[in-house]
ZAFI-925833 format. One record per residue: y, x, z of N, C-alpha, C in turn; residue in three letters. Coordinates in steps of 0.1 Angstrom, whole numbers, padded with zeros to 4 digits, always signed. Atoms other than C-alpha are relative to their C-alpha. Layout:
YXZYXZYXZALA...
REM end
This chain:
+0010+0009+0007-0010-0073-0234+0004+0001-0015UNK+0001-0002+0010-0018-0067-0269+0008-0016-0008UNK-0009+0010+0001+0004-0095-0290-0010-0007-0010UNK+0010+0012+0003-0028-0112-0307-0005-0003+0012UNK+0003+0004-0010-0040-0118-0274+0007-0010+0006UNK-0008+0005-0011-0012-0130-0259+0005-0013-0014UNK+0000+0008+0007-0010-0154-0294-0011-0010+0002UNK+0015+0013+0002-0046-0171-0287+0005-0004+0018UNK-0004+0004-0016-0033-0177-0242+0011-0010-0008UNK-0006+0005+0007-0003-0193-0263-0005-0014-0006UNK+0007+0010+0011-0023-0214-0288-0012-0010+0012UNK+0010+0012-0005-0048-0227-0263+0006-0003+0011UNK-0003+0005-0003-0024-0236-0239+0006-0010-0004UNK-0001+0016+0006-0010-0259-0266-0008-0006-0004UNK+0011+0007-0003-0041-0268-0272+0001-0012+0009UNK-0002+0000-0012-0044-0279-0238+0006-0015+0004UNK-0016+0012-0004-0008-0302-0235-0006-0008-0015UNK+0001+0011+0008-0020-0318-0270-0014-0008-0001UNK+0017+0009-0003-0056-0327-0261+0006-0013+0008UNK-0001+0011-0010-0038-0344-0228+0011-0009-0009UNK-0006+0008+0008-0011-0359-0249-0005-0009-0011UNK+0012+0007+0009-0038-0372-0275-0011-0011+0008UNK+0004+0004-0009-0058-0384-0245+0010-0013+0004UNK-0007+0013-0003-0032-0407-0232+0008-0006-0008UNK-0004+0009+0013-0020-0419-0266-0009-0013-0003UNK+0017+0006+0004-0056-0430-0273+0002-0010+0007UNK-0005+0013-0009-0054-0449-0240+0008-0011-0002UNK-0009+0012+0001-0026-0467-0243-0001-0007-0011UNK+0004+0010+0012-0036-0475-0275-0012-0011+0001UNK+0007+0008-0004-0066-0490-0265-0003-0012+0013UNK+0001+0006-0007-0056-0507-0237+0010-0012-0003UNK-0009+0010+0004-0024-0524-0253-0001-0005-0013UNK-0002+0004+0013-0032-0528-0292+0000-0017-0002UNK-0001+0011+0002-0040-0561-0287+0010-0013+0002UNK-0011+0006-0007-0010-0573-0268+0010+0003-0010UNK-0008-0005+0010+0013-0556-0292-0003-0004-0014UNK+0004+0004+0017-0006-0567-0326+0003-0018+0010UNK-0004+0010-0003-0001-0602-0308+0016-0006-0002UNK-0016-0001+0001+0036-0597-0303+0005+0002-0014UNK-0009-0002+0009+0042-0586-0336-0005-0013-0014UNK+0006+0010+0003+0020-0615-0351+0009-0012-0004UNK-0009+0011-0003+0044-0639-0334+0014+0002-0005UNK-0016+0001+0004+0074-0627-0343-0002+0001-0016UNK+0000-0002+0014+0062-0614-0380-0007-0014-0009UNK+0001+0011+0006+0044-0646-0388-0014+0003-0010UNK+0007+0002+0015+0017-0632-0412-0007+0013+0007UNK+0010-0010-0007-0015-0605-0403+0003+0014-0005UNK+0004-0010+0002-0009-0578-0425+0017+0007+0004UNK-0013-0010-0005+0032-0568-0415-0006+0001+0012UNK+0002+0003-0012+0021-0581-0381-0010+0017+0003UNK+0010-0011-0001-0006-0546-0385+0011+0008-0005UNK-0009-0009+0005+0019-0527-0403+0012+0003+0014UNK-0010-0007-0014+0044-0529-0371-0009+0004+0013UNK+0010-0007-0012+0017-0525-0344-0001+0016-0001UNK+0002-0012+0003+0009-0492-0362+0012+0007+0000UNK-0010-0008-0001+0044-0483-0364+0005+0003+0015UNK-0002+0001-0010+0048-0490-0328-0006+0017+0005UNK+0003-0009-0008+0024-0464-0317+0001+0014-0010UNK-0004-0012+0002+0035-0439-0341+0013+0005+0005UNK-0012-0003-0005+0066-0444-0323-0003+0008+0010UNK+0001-0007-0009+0051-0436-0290-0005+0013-0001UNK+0007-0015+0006+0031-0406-0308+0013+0012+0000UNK-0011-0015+0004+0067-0388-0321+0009-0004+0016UNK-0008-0005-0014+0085-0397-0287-0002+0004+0006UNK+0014+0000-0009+0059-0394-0265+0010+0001+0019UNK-0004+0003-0010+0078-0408-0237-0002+0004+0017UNK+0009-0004-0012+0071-0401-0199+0005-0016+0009UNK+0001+0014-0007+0065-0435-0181+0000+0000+0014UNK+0003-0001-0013+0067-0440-0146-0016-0008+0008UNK+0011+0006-0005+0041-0467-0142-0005-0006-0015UNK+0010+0008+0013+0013-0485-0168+0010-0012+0002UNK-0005+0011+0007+0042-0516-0162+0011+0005-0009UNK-0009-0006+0009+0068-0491-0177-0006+0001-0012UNK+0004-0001+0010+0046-0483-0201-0002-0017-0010UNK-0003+0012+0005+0043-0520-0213+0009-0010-0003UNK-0015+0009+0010+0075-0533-0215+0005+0008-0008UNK-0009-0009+0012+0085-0501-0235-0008-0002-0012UNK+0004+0003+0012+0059-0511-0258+0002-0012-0006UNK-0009+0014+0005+0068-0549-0258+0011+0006-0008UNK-0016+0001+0001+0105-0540-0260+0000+0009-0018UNK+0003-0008+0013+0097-0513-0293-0006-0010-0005UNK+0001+0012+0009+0076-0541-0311+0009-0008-0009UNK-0012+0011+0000+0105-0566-0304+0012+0007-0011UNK-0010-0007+0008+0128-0540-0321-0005+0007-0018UNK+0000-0003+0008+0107-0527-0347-0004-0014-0013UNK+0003+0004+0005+0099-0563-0358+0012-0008-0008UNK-0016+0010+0007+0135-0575-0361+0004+0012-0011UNK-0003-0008+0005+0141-0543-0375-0008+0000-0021UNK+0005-0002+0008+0115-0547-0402+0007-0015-0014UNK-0006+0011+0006+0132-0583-0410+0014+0001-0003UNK-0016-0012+0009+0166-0563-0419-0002+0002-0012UNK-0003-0011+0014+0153-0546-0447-0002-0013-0015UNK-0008+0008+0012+0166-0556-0481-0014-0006-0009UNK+0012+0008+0004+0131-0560-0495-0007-0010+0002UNK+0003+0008-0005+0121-0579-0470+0008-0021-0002UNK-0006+0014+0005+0146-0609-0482-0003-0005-0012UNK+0000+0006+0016+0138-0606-0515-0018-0002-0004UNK+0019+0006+0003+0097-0614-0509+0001-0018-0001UNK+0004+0015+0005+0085-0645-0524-0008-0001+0008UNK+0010+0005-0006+0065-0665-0501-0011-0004-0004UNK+0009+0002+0007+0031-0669-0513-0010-0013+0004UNK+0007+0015-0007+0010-0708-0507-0013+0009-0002UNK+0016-0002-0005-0021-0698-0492-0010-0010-0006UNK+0005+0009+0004-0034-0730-0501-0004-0005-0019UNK+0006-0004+0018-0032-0726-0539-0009+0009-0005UNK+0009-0004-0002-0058-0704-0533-0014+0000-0003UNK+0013+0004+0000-0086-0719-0534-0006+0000-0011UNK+0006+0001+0013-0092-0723-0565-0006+0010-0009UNK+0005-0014+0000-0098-0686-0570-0018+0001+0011UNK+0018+0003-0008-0131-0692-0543+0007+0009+0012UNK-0007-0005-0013-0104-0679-0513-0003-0006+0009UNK+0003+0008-0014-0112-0694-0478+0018+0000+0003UNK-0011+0000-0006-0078-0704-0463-0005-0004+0013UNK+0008+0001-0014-0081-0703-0428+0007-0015+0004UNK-0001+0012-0003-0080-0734-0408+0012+0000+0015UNK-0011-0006-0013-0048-0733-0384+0002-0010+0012UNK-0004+0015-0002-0043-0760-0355+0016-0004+0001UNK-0012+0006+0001-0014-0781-0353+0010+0006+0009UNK-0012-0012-0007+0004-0755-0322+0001+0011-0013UNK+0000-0011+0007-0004-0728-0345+0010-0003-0009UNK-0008+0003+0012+0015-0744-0375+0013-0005+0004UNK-0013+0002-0008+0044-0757-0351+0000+0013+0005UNK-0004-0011-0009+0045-0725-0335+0011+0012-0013UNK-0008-0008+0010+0056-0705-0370+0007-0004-0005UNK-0013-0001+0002+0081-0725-0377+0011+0003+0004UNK-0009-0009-0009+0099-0712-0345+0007+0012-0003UNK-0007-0014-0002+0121-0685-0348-0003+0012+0006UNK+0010-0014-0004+0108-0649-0340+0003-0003+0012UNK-0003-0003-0017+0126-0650-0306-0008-0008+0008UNK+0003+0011-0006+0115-0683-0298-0018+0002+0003UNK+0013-0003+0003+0079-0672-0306-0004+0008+0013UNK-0001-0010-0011+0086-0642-0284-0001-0003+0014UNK-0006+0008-0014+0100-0658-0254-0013-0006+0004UNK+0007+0007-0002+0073-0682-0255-0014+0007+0007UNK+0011-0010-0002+0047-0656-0258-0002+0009+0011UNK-0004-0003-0016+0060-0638-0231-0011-0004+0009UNK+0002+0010-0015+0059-0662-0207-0013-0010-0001UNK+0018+0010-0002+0026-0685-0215-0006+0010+0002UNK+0012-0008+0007+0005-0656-0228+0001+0012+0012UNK-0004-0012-0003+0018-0624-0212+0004-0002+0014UNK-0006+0000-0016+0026-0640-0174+0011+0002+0004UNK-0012-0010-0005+0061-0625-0172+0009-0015+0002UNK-0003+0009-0005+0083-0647-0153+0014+0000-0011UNK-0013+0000+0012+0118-0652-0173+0009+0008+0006UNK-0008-0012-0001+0137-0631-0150-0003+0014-0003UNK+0008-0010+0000+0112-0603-0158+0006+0003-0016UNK-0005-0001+0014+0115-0612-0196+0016+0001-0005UNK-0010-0003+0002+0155-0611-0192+0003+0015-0005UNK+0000-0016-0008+0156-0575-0177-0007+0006-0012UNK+0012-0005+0014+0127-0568-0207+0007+0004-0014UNK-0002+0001+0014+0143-0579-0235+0021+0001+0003UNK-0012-0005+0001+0182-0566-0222+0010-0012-0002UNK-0009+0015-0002+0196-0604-0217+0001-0006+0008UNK-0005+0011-0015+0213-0627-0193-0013-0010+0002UNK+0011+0013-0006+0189-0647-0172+0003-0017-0008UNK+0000+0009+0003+0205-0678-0179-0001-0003-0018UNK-0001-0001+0020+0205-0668-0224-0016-0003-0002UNK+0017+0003+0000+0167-0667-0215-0002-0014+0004UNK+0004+0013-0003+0164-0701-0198+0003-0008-0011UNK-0003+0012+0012+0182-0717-0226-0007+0002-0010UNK+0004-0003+0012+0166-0699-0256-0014-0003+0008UNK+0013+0010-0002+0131-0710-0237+0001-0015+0002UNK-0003+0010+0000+0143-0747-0232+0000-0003-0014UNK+0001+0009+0017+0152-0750-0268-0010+0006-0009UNK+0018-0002+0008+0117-0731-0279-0010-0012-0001UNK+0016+0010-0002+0098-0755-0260+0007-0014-0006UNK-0001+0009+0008+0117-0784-0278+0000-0006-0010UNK+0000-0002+0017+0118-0771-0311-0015-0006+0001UNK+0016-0001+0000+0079-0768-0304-0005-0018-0001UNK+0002+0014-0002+0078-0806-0292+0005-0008-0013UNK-0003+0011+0013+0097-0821-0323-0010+0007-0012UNK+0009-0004+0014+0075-0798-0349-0015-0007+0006UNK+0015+0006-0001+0044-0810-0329-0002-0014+0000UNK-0004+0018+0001+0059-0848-0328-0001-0003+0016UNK+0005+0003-0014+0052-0848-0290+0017-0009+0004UNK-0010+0009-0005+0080-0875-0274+0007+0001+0017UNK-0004-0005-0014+0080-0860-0240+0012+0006+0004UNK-0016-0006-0003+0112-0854-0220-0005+0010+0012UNK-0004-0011-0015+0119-0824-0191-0002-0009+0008UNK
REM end
């Protein structure tokens, strides 16, 4: 076989592996973006990192390109990558040295500030984990031994770090309720 010939059998069998690998990127991206821009929401606190790590997430899965056993493998590796690249992003040296900006002094420019309710605004003063955990388990269904195993912690570090979420939550909301 002539050796431009045997260059285009070559080329469009990579073809081929990058269509399918482009194909199930797509997918998972459209079936999890929203669960993942959620997660990184909650732990990032603010819309536009919160997009900035979703998108890094799936360029993650793009340059690994992992091989999953099941669509639940595939979902806790994207949880669990979130979780990592959001703590990860709260590391960096710039990131301590941002000024927090009042949304609310805004206005006066003819800004809309959005209207948040009273969980929402108790919910961000939580701690990323605590947000996590929470999120998890109300939003995401995952039982706490599931979210242990998930997030690479003792069953019982998870019961406590959900106990003192949900009471952090209760004194920022004023609620008086006991366990």
């Amino acid at each position: 076989m002539k050796r431009p010939e045997l260059r285009k059998k070559e080329n469009a069998v990579e073809d081929g592996v990058s269509e399918q690998v482009e194909d199930r990127i797509i997918d998972a991206y459209e079936r999890h973006i929203d669960m993942v821009y959620r997660i990184c929401f909650s732990m990032m606190g603010n819309q536009q990192d919160a997009e900035d790590v979703a998108q890094t997430v799936f360029i993650t899965l793009m340059e690994s390109n992992p091989g999953f056993m099941s669509a639940e493998h595939e979902k806790a590796w994207l949880i669990v990558t979130a979780k990592n690249k959001c703590v990860d992003l709260h590391r960096k040296w710039w990131k301590k040295k941002v000024v927090r900006f009042d949304s609310s002094r805004m206005e006066w420019f003819g800004a809309e500030t959005p209207q948040y309710s009273e969980v929402a605004d108790a919910l961000k003063k939580l701690s990323s984990t605590h947000r996590l955990l929470l999120y998890l388990h109300y939003y995401e269904g995952y039982k706490l031994a599931e979210i242990a195993i998930m997030l690479n912690l003792n069953l019982n570090t998870v019961k406590t770090k959900m106990r003192s979420a949900k009471k952090r939550l209760r004194l920022e909301i004023g609620d008086d309720f006991h366990e």
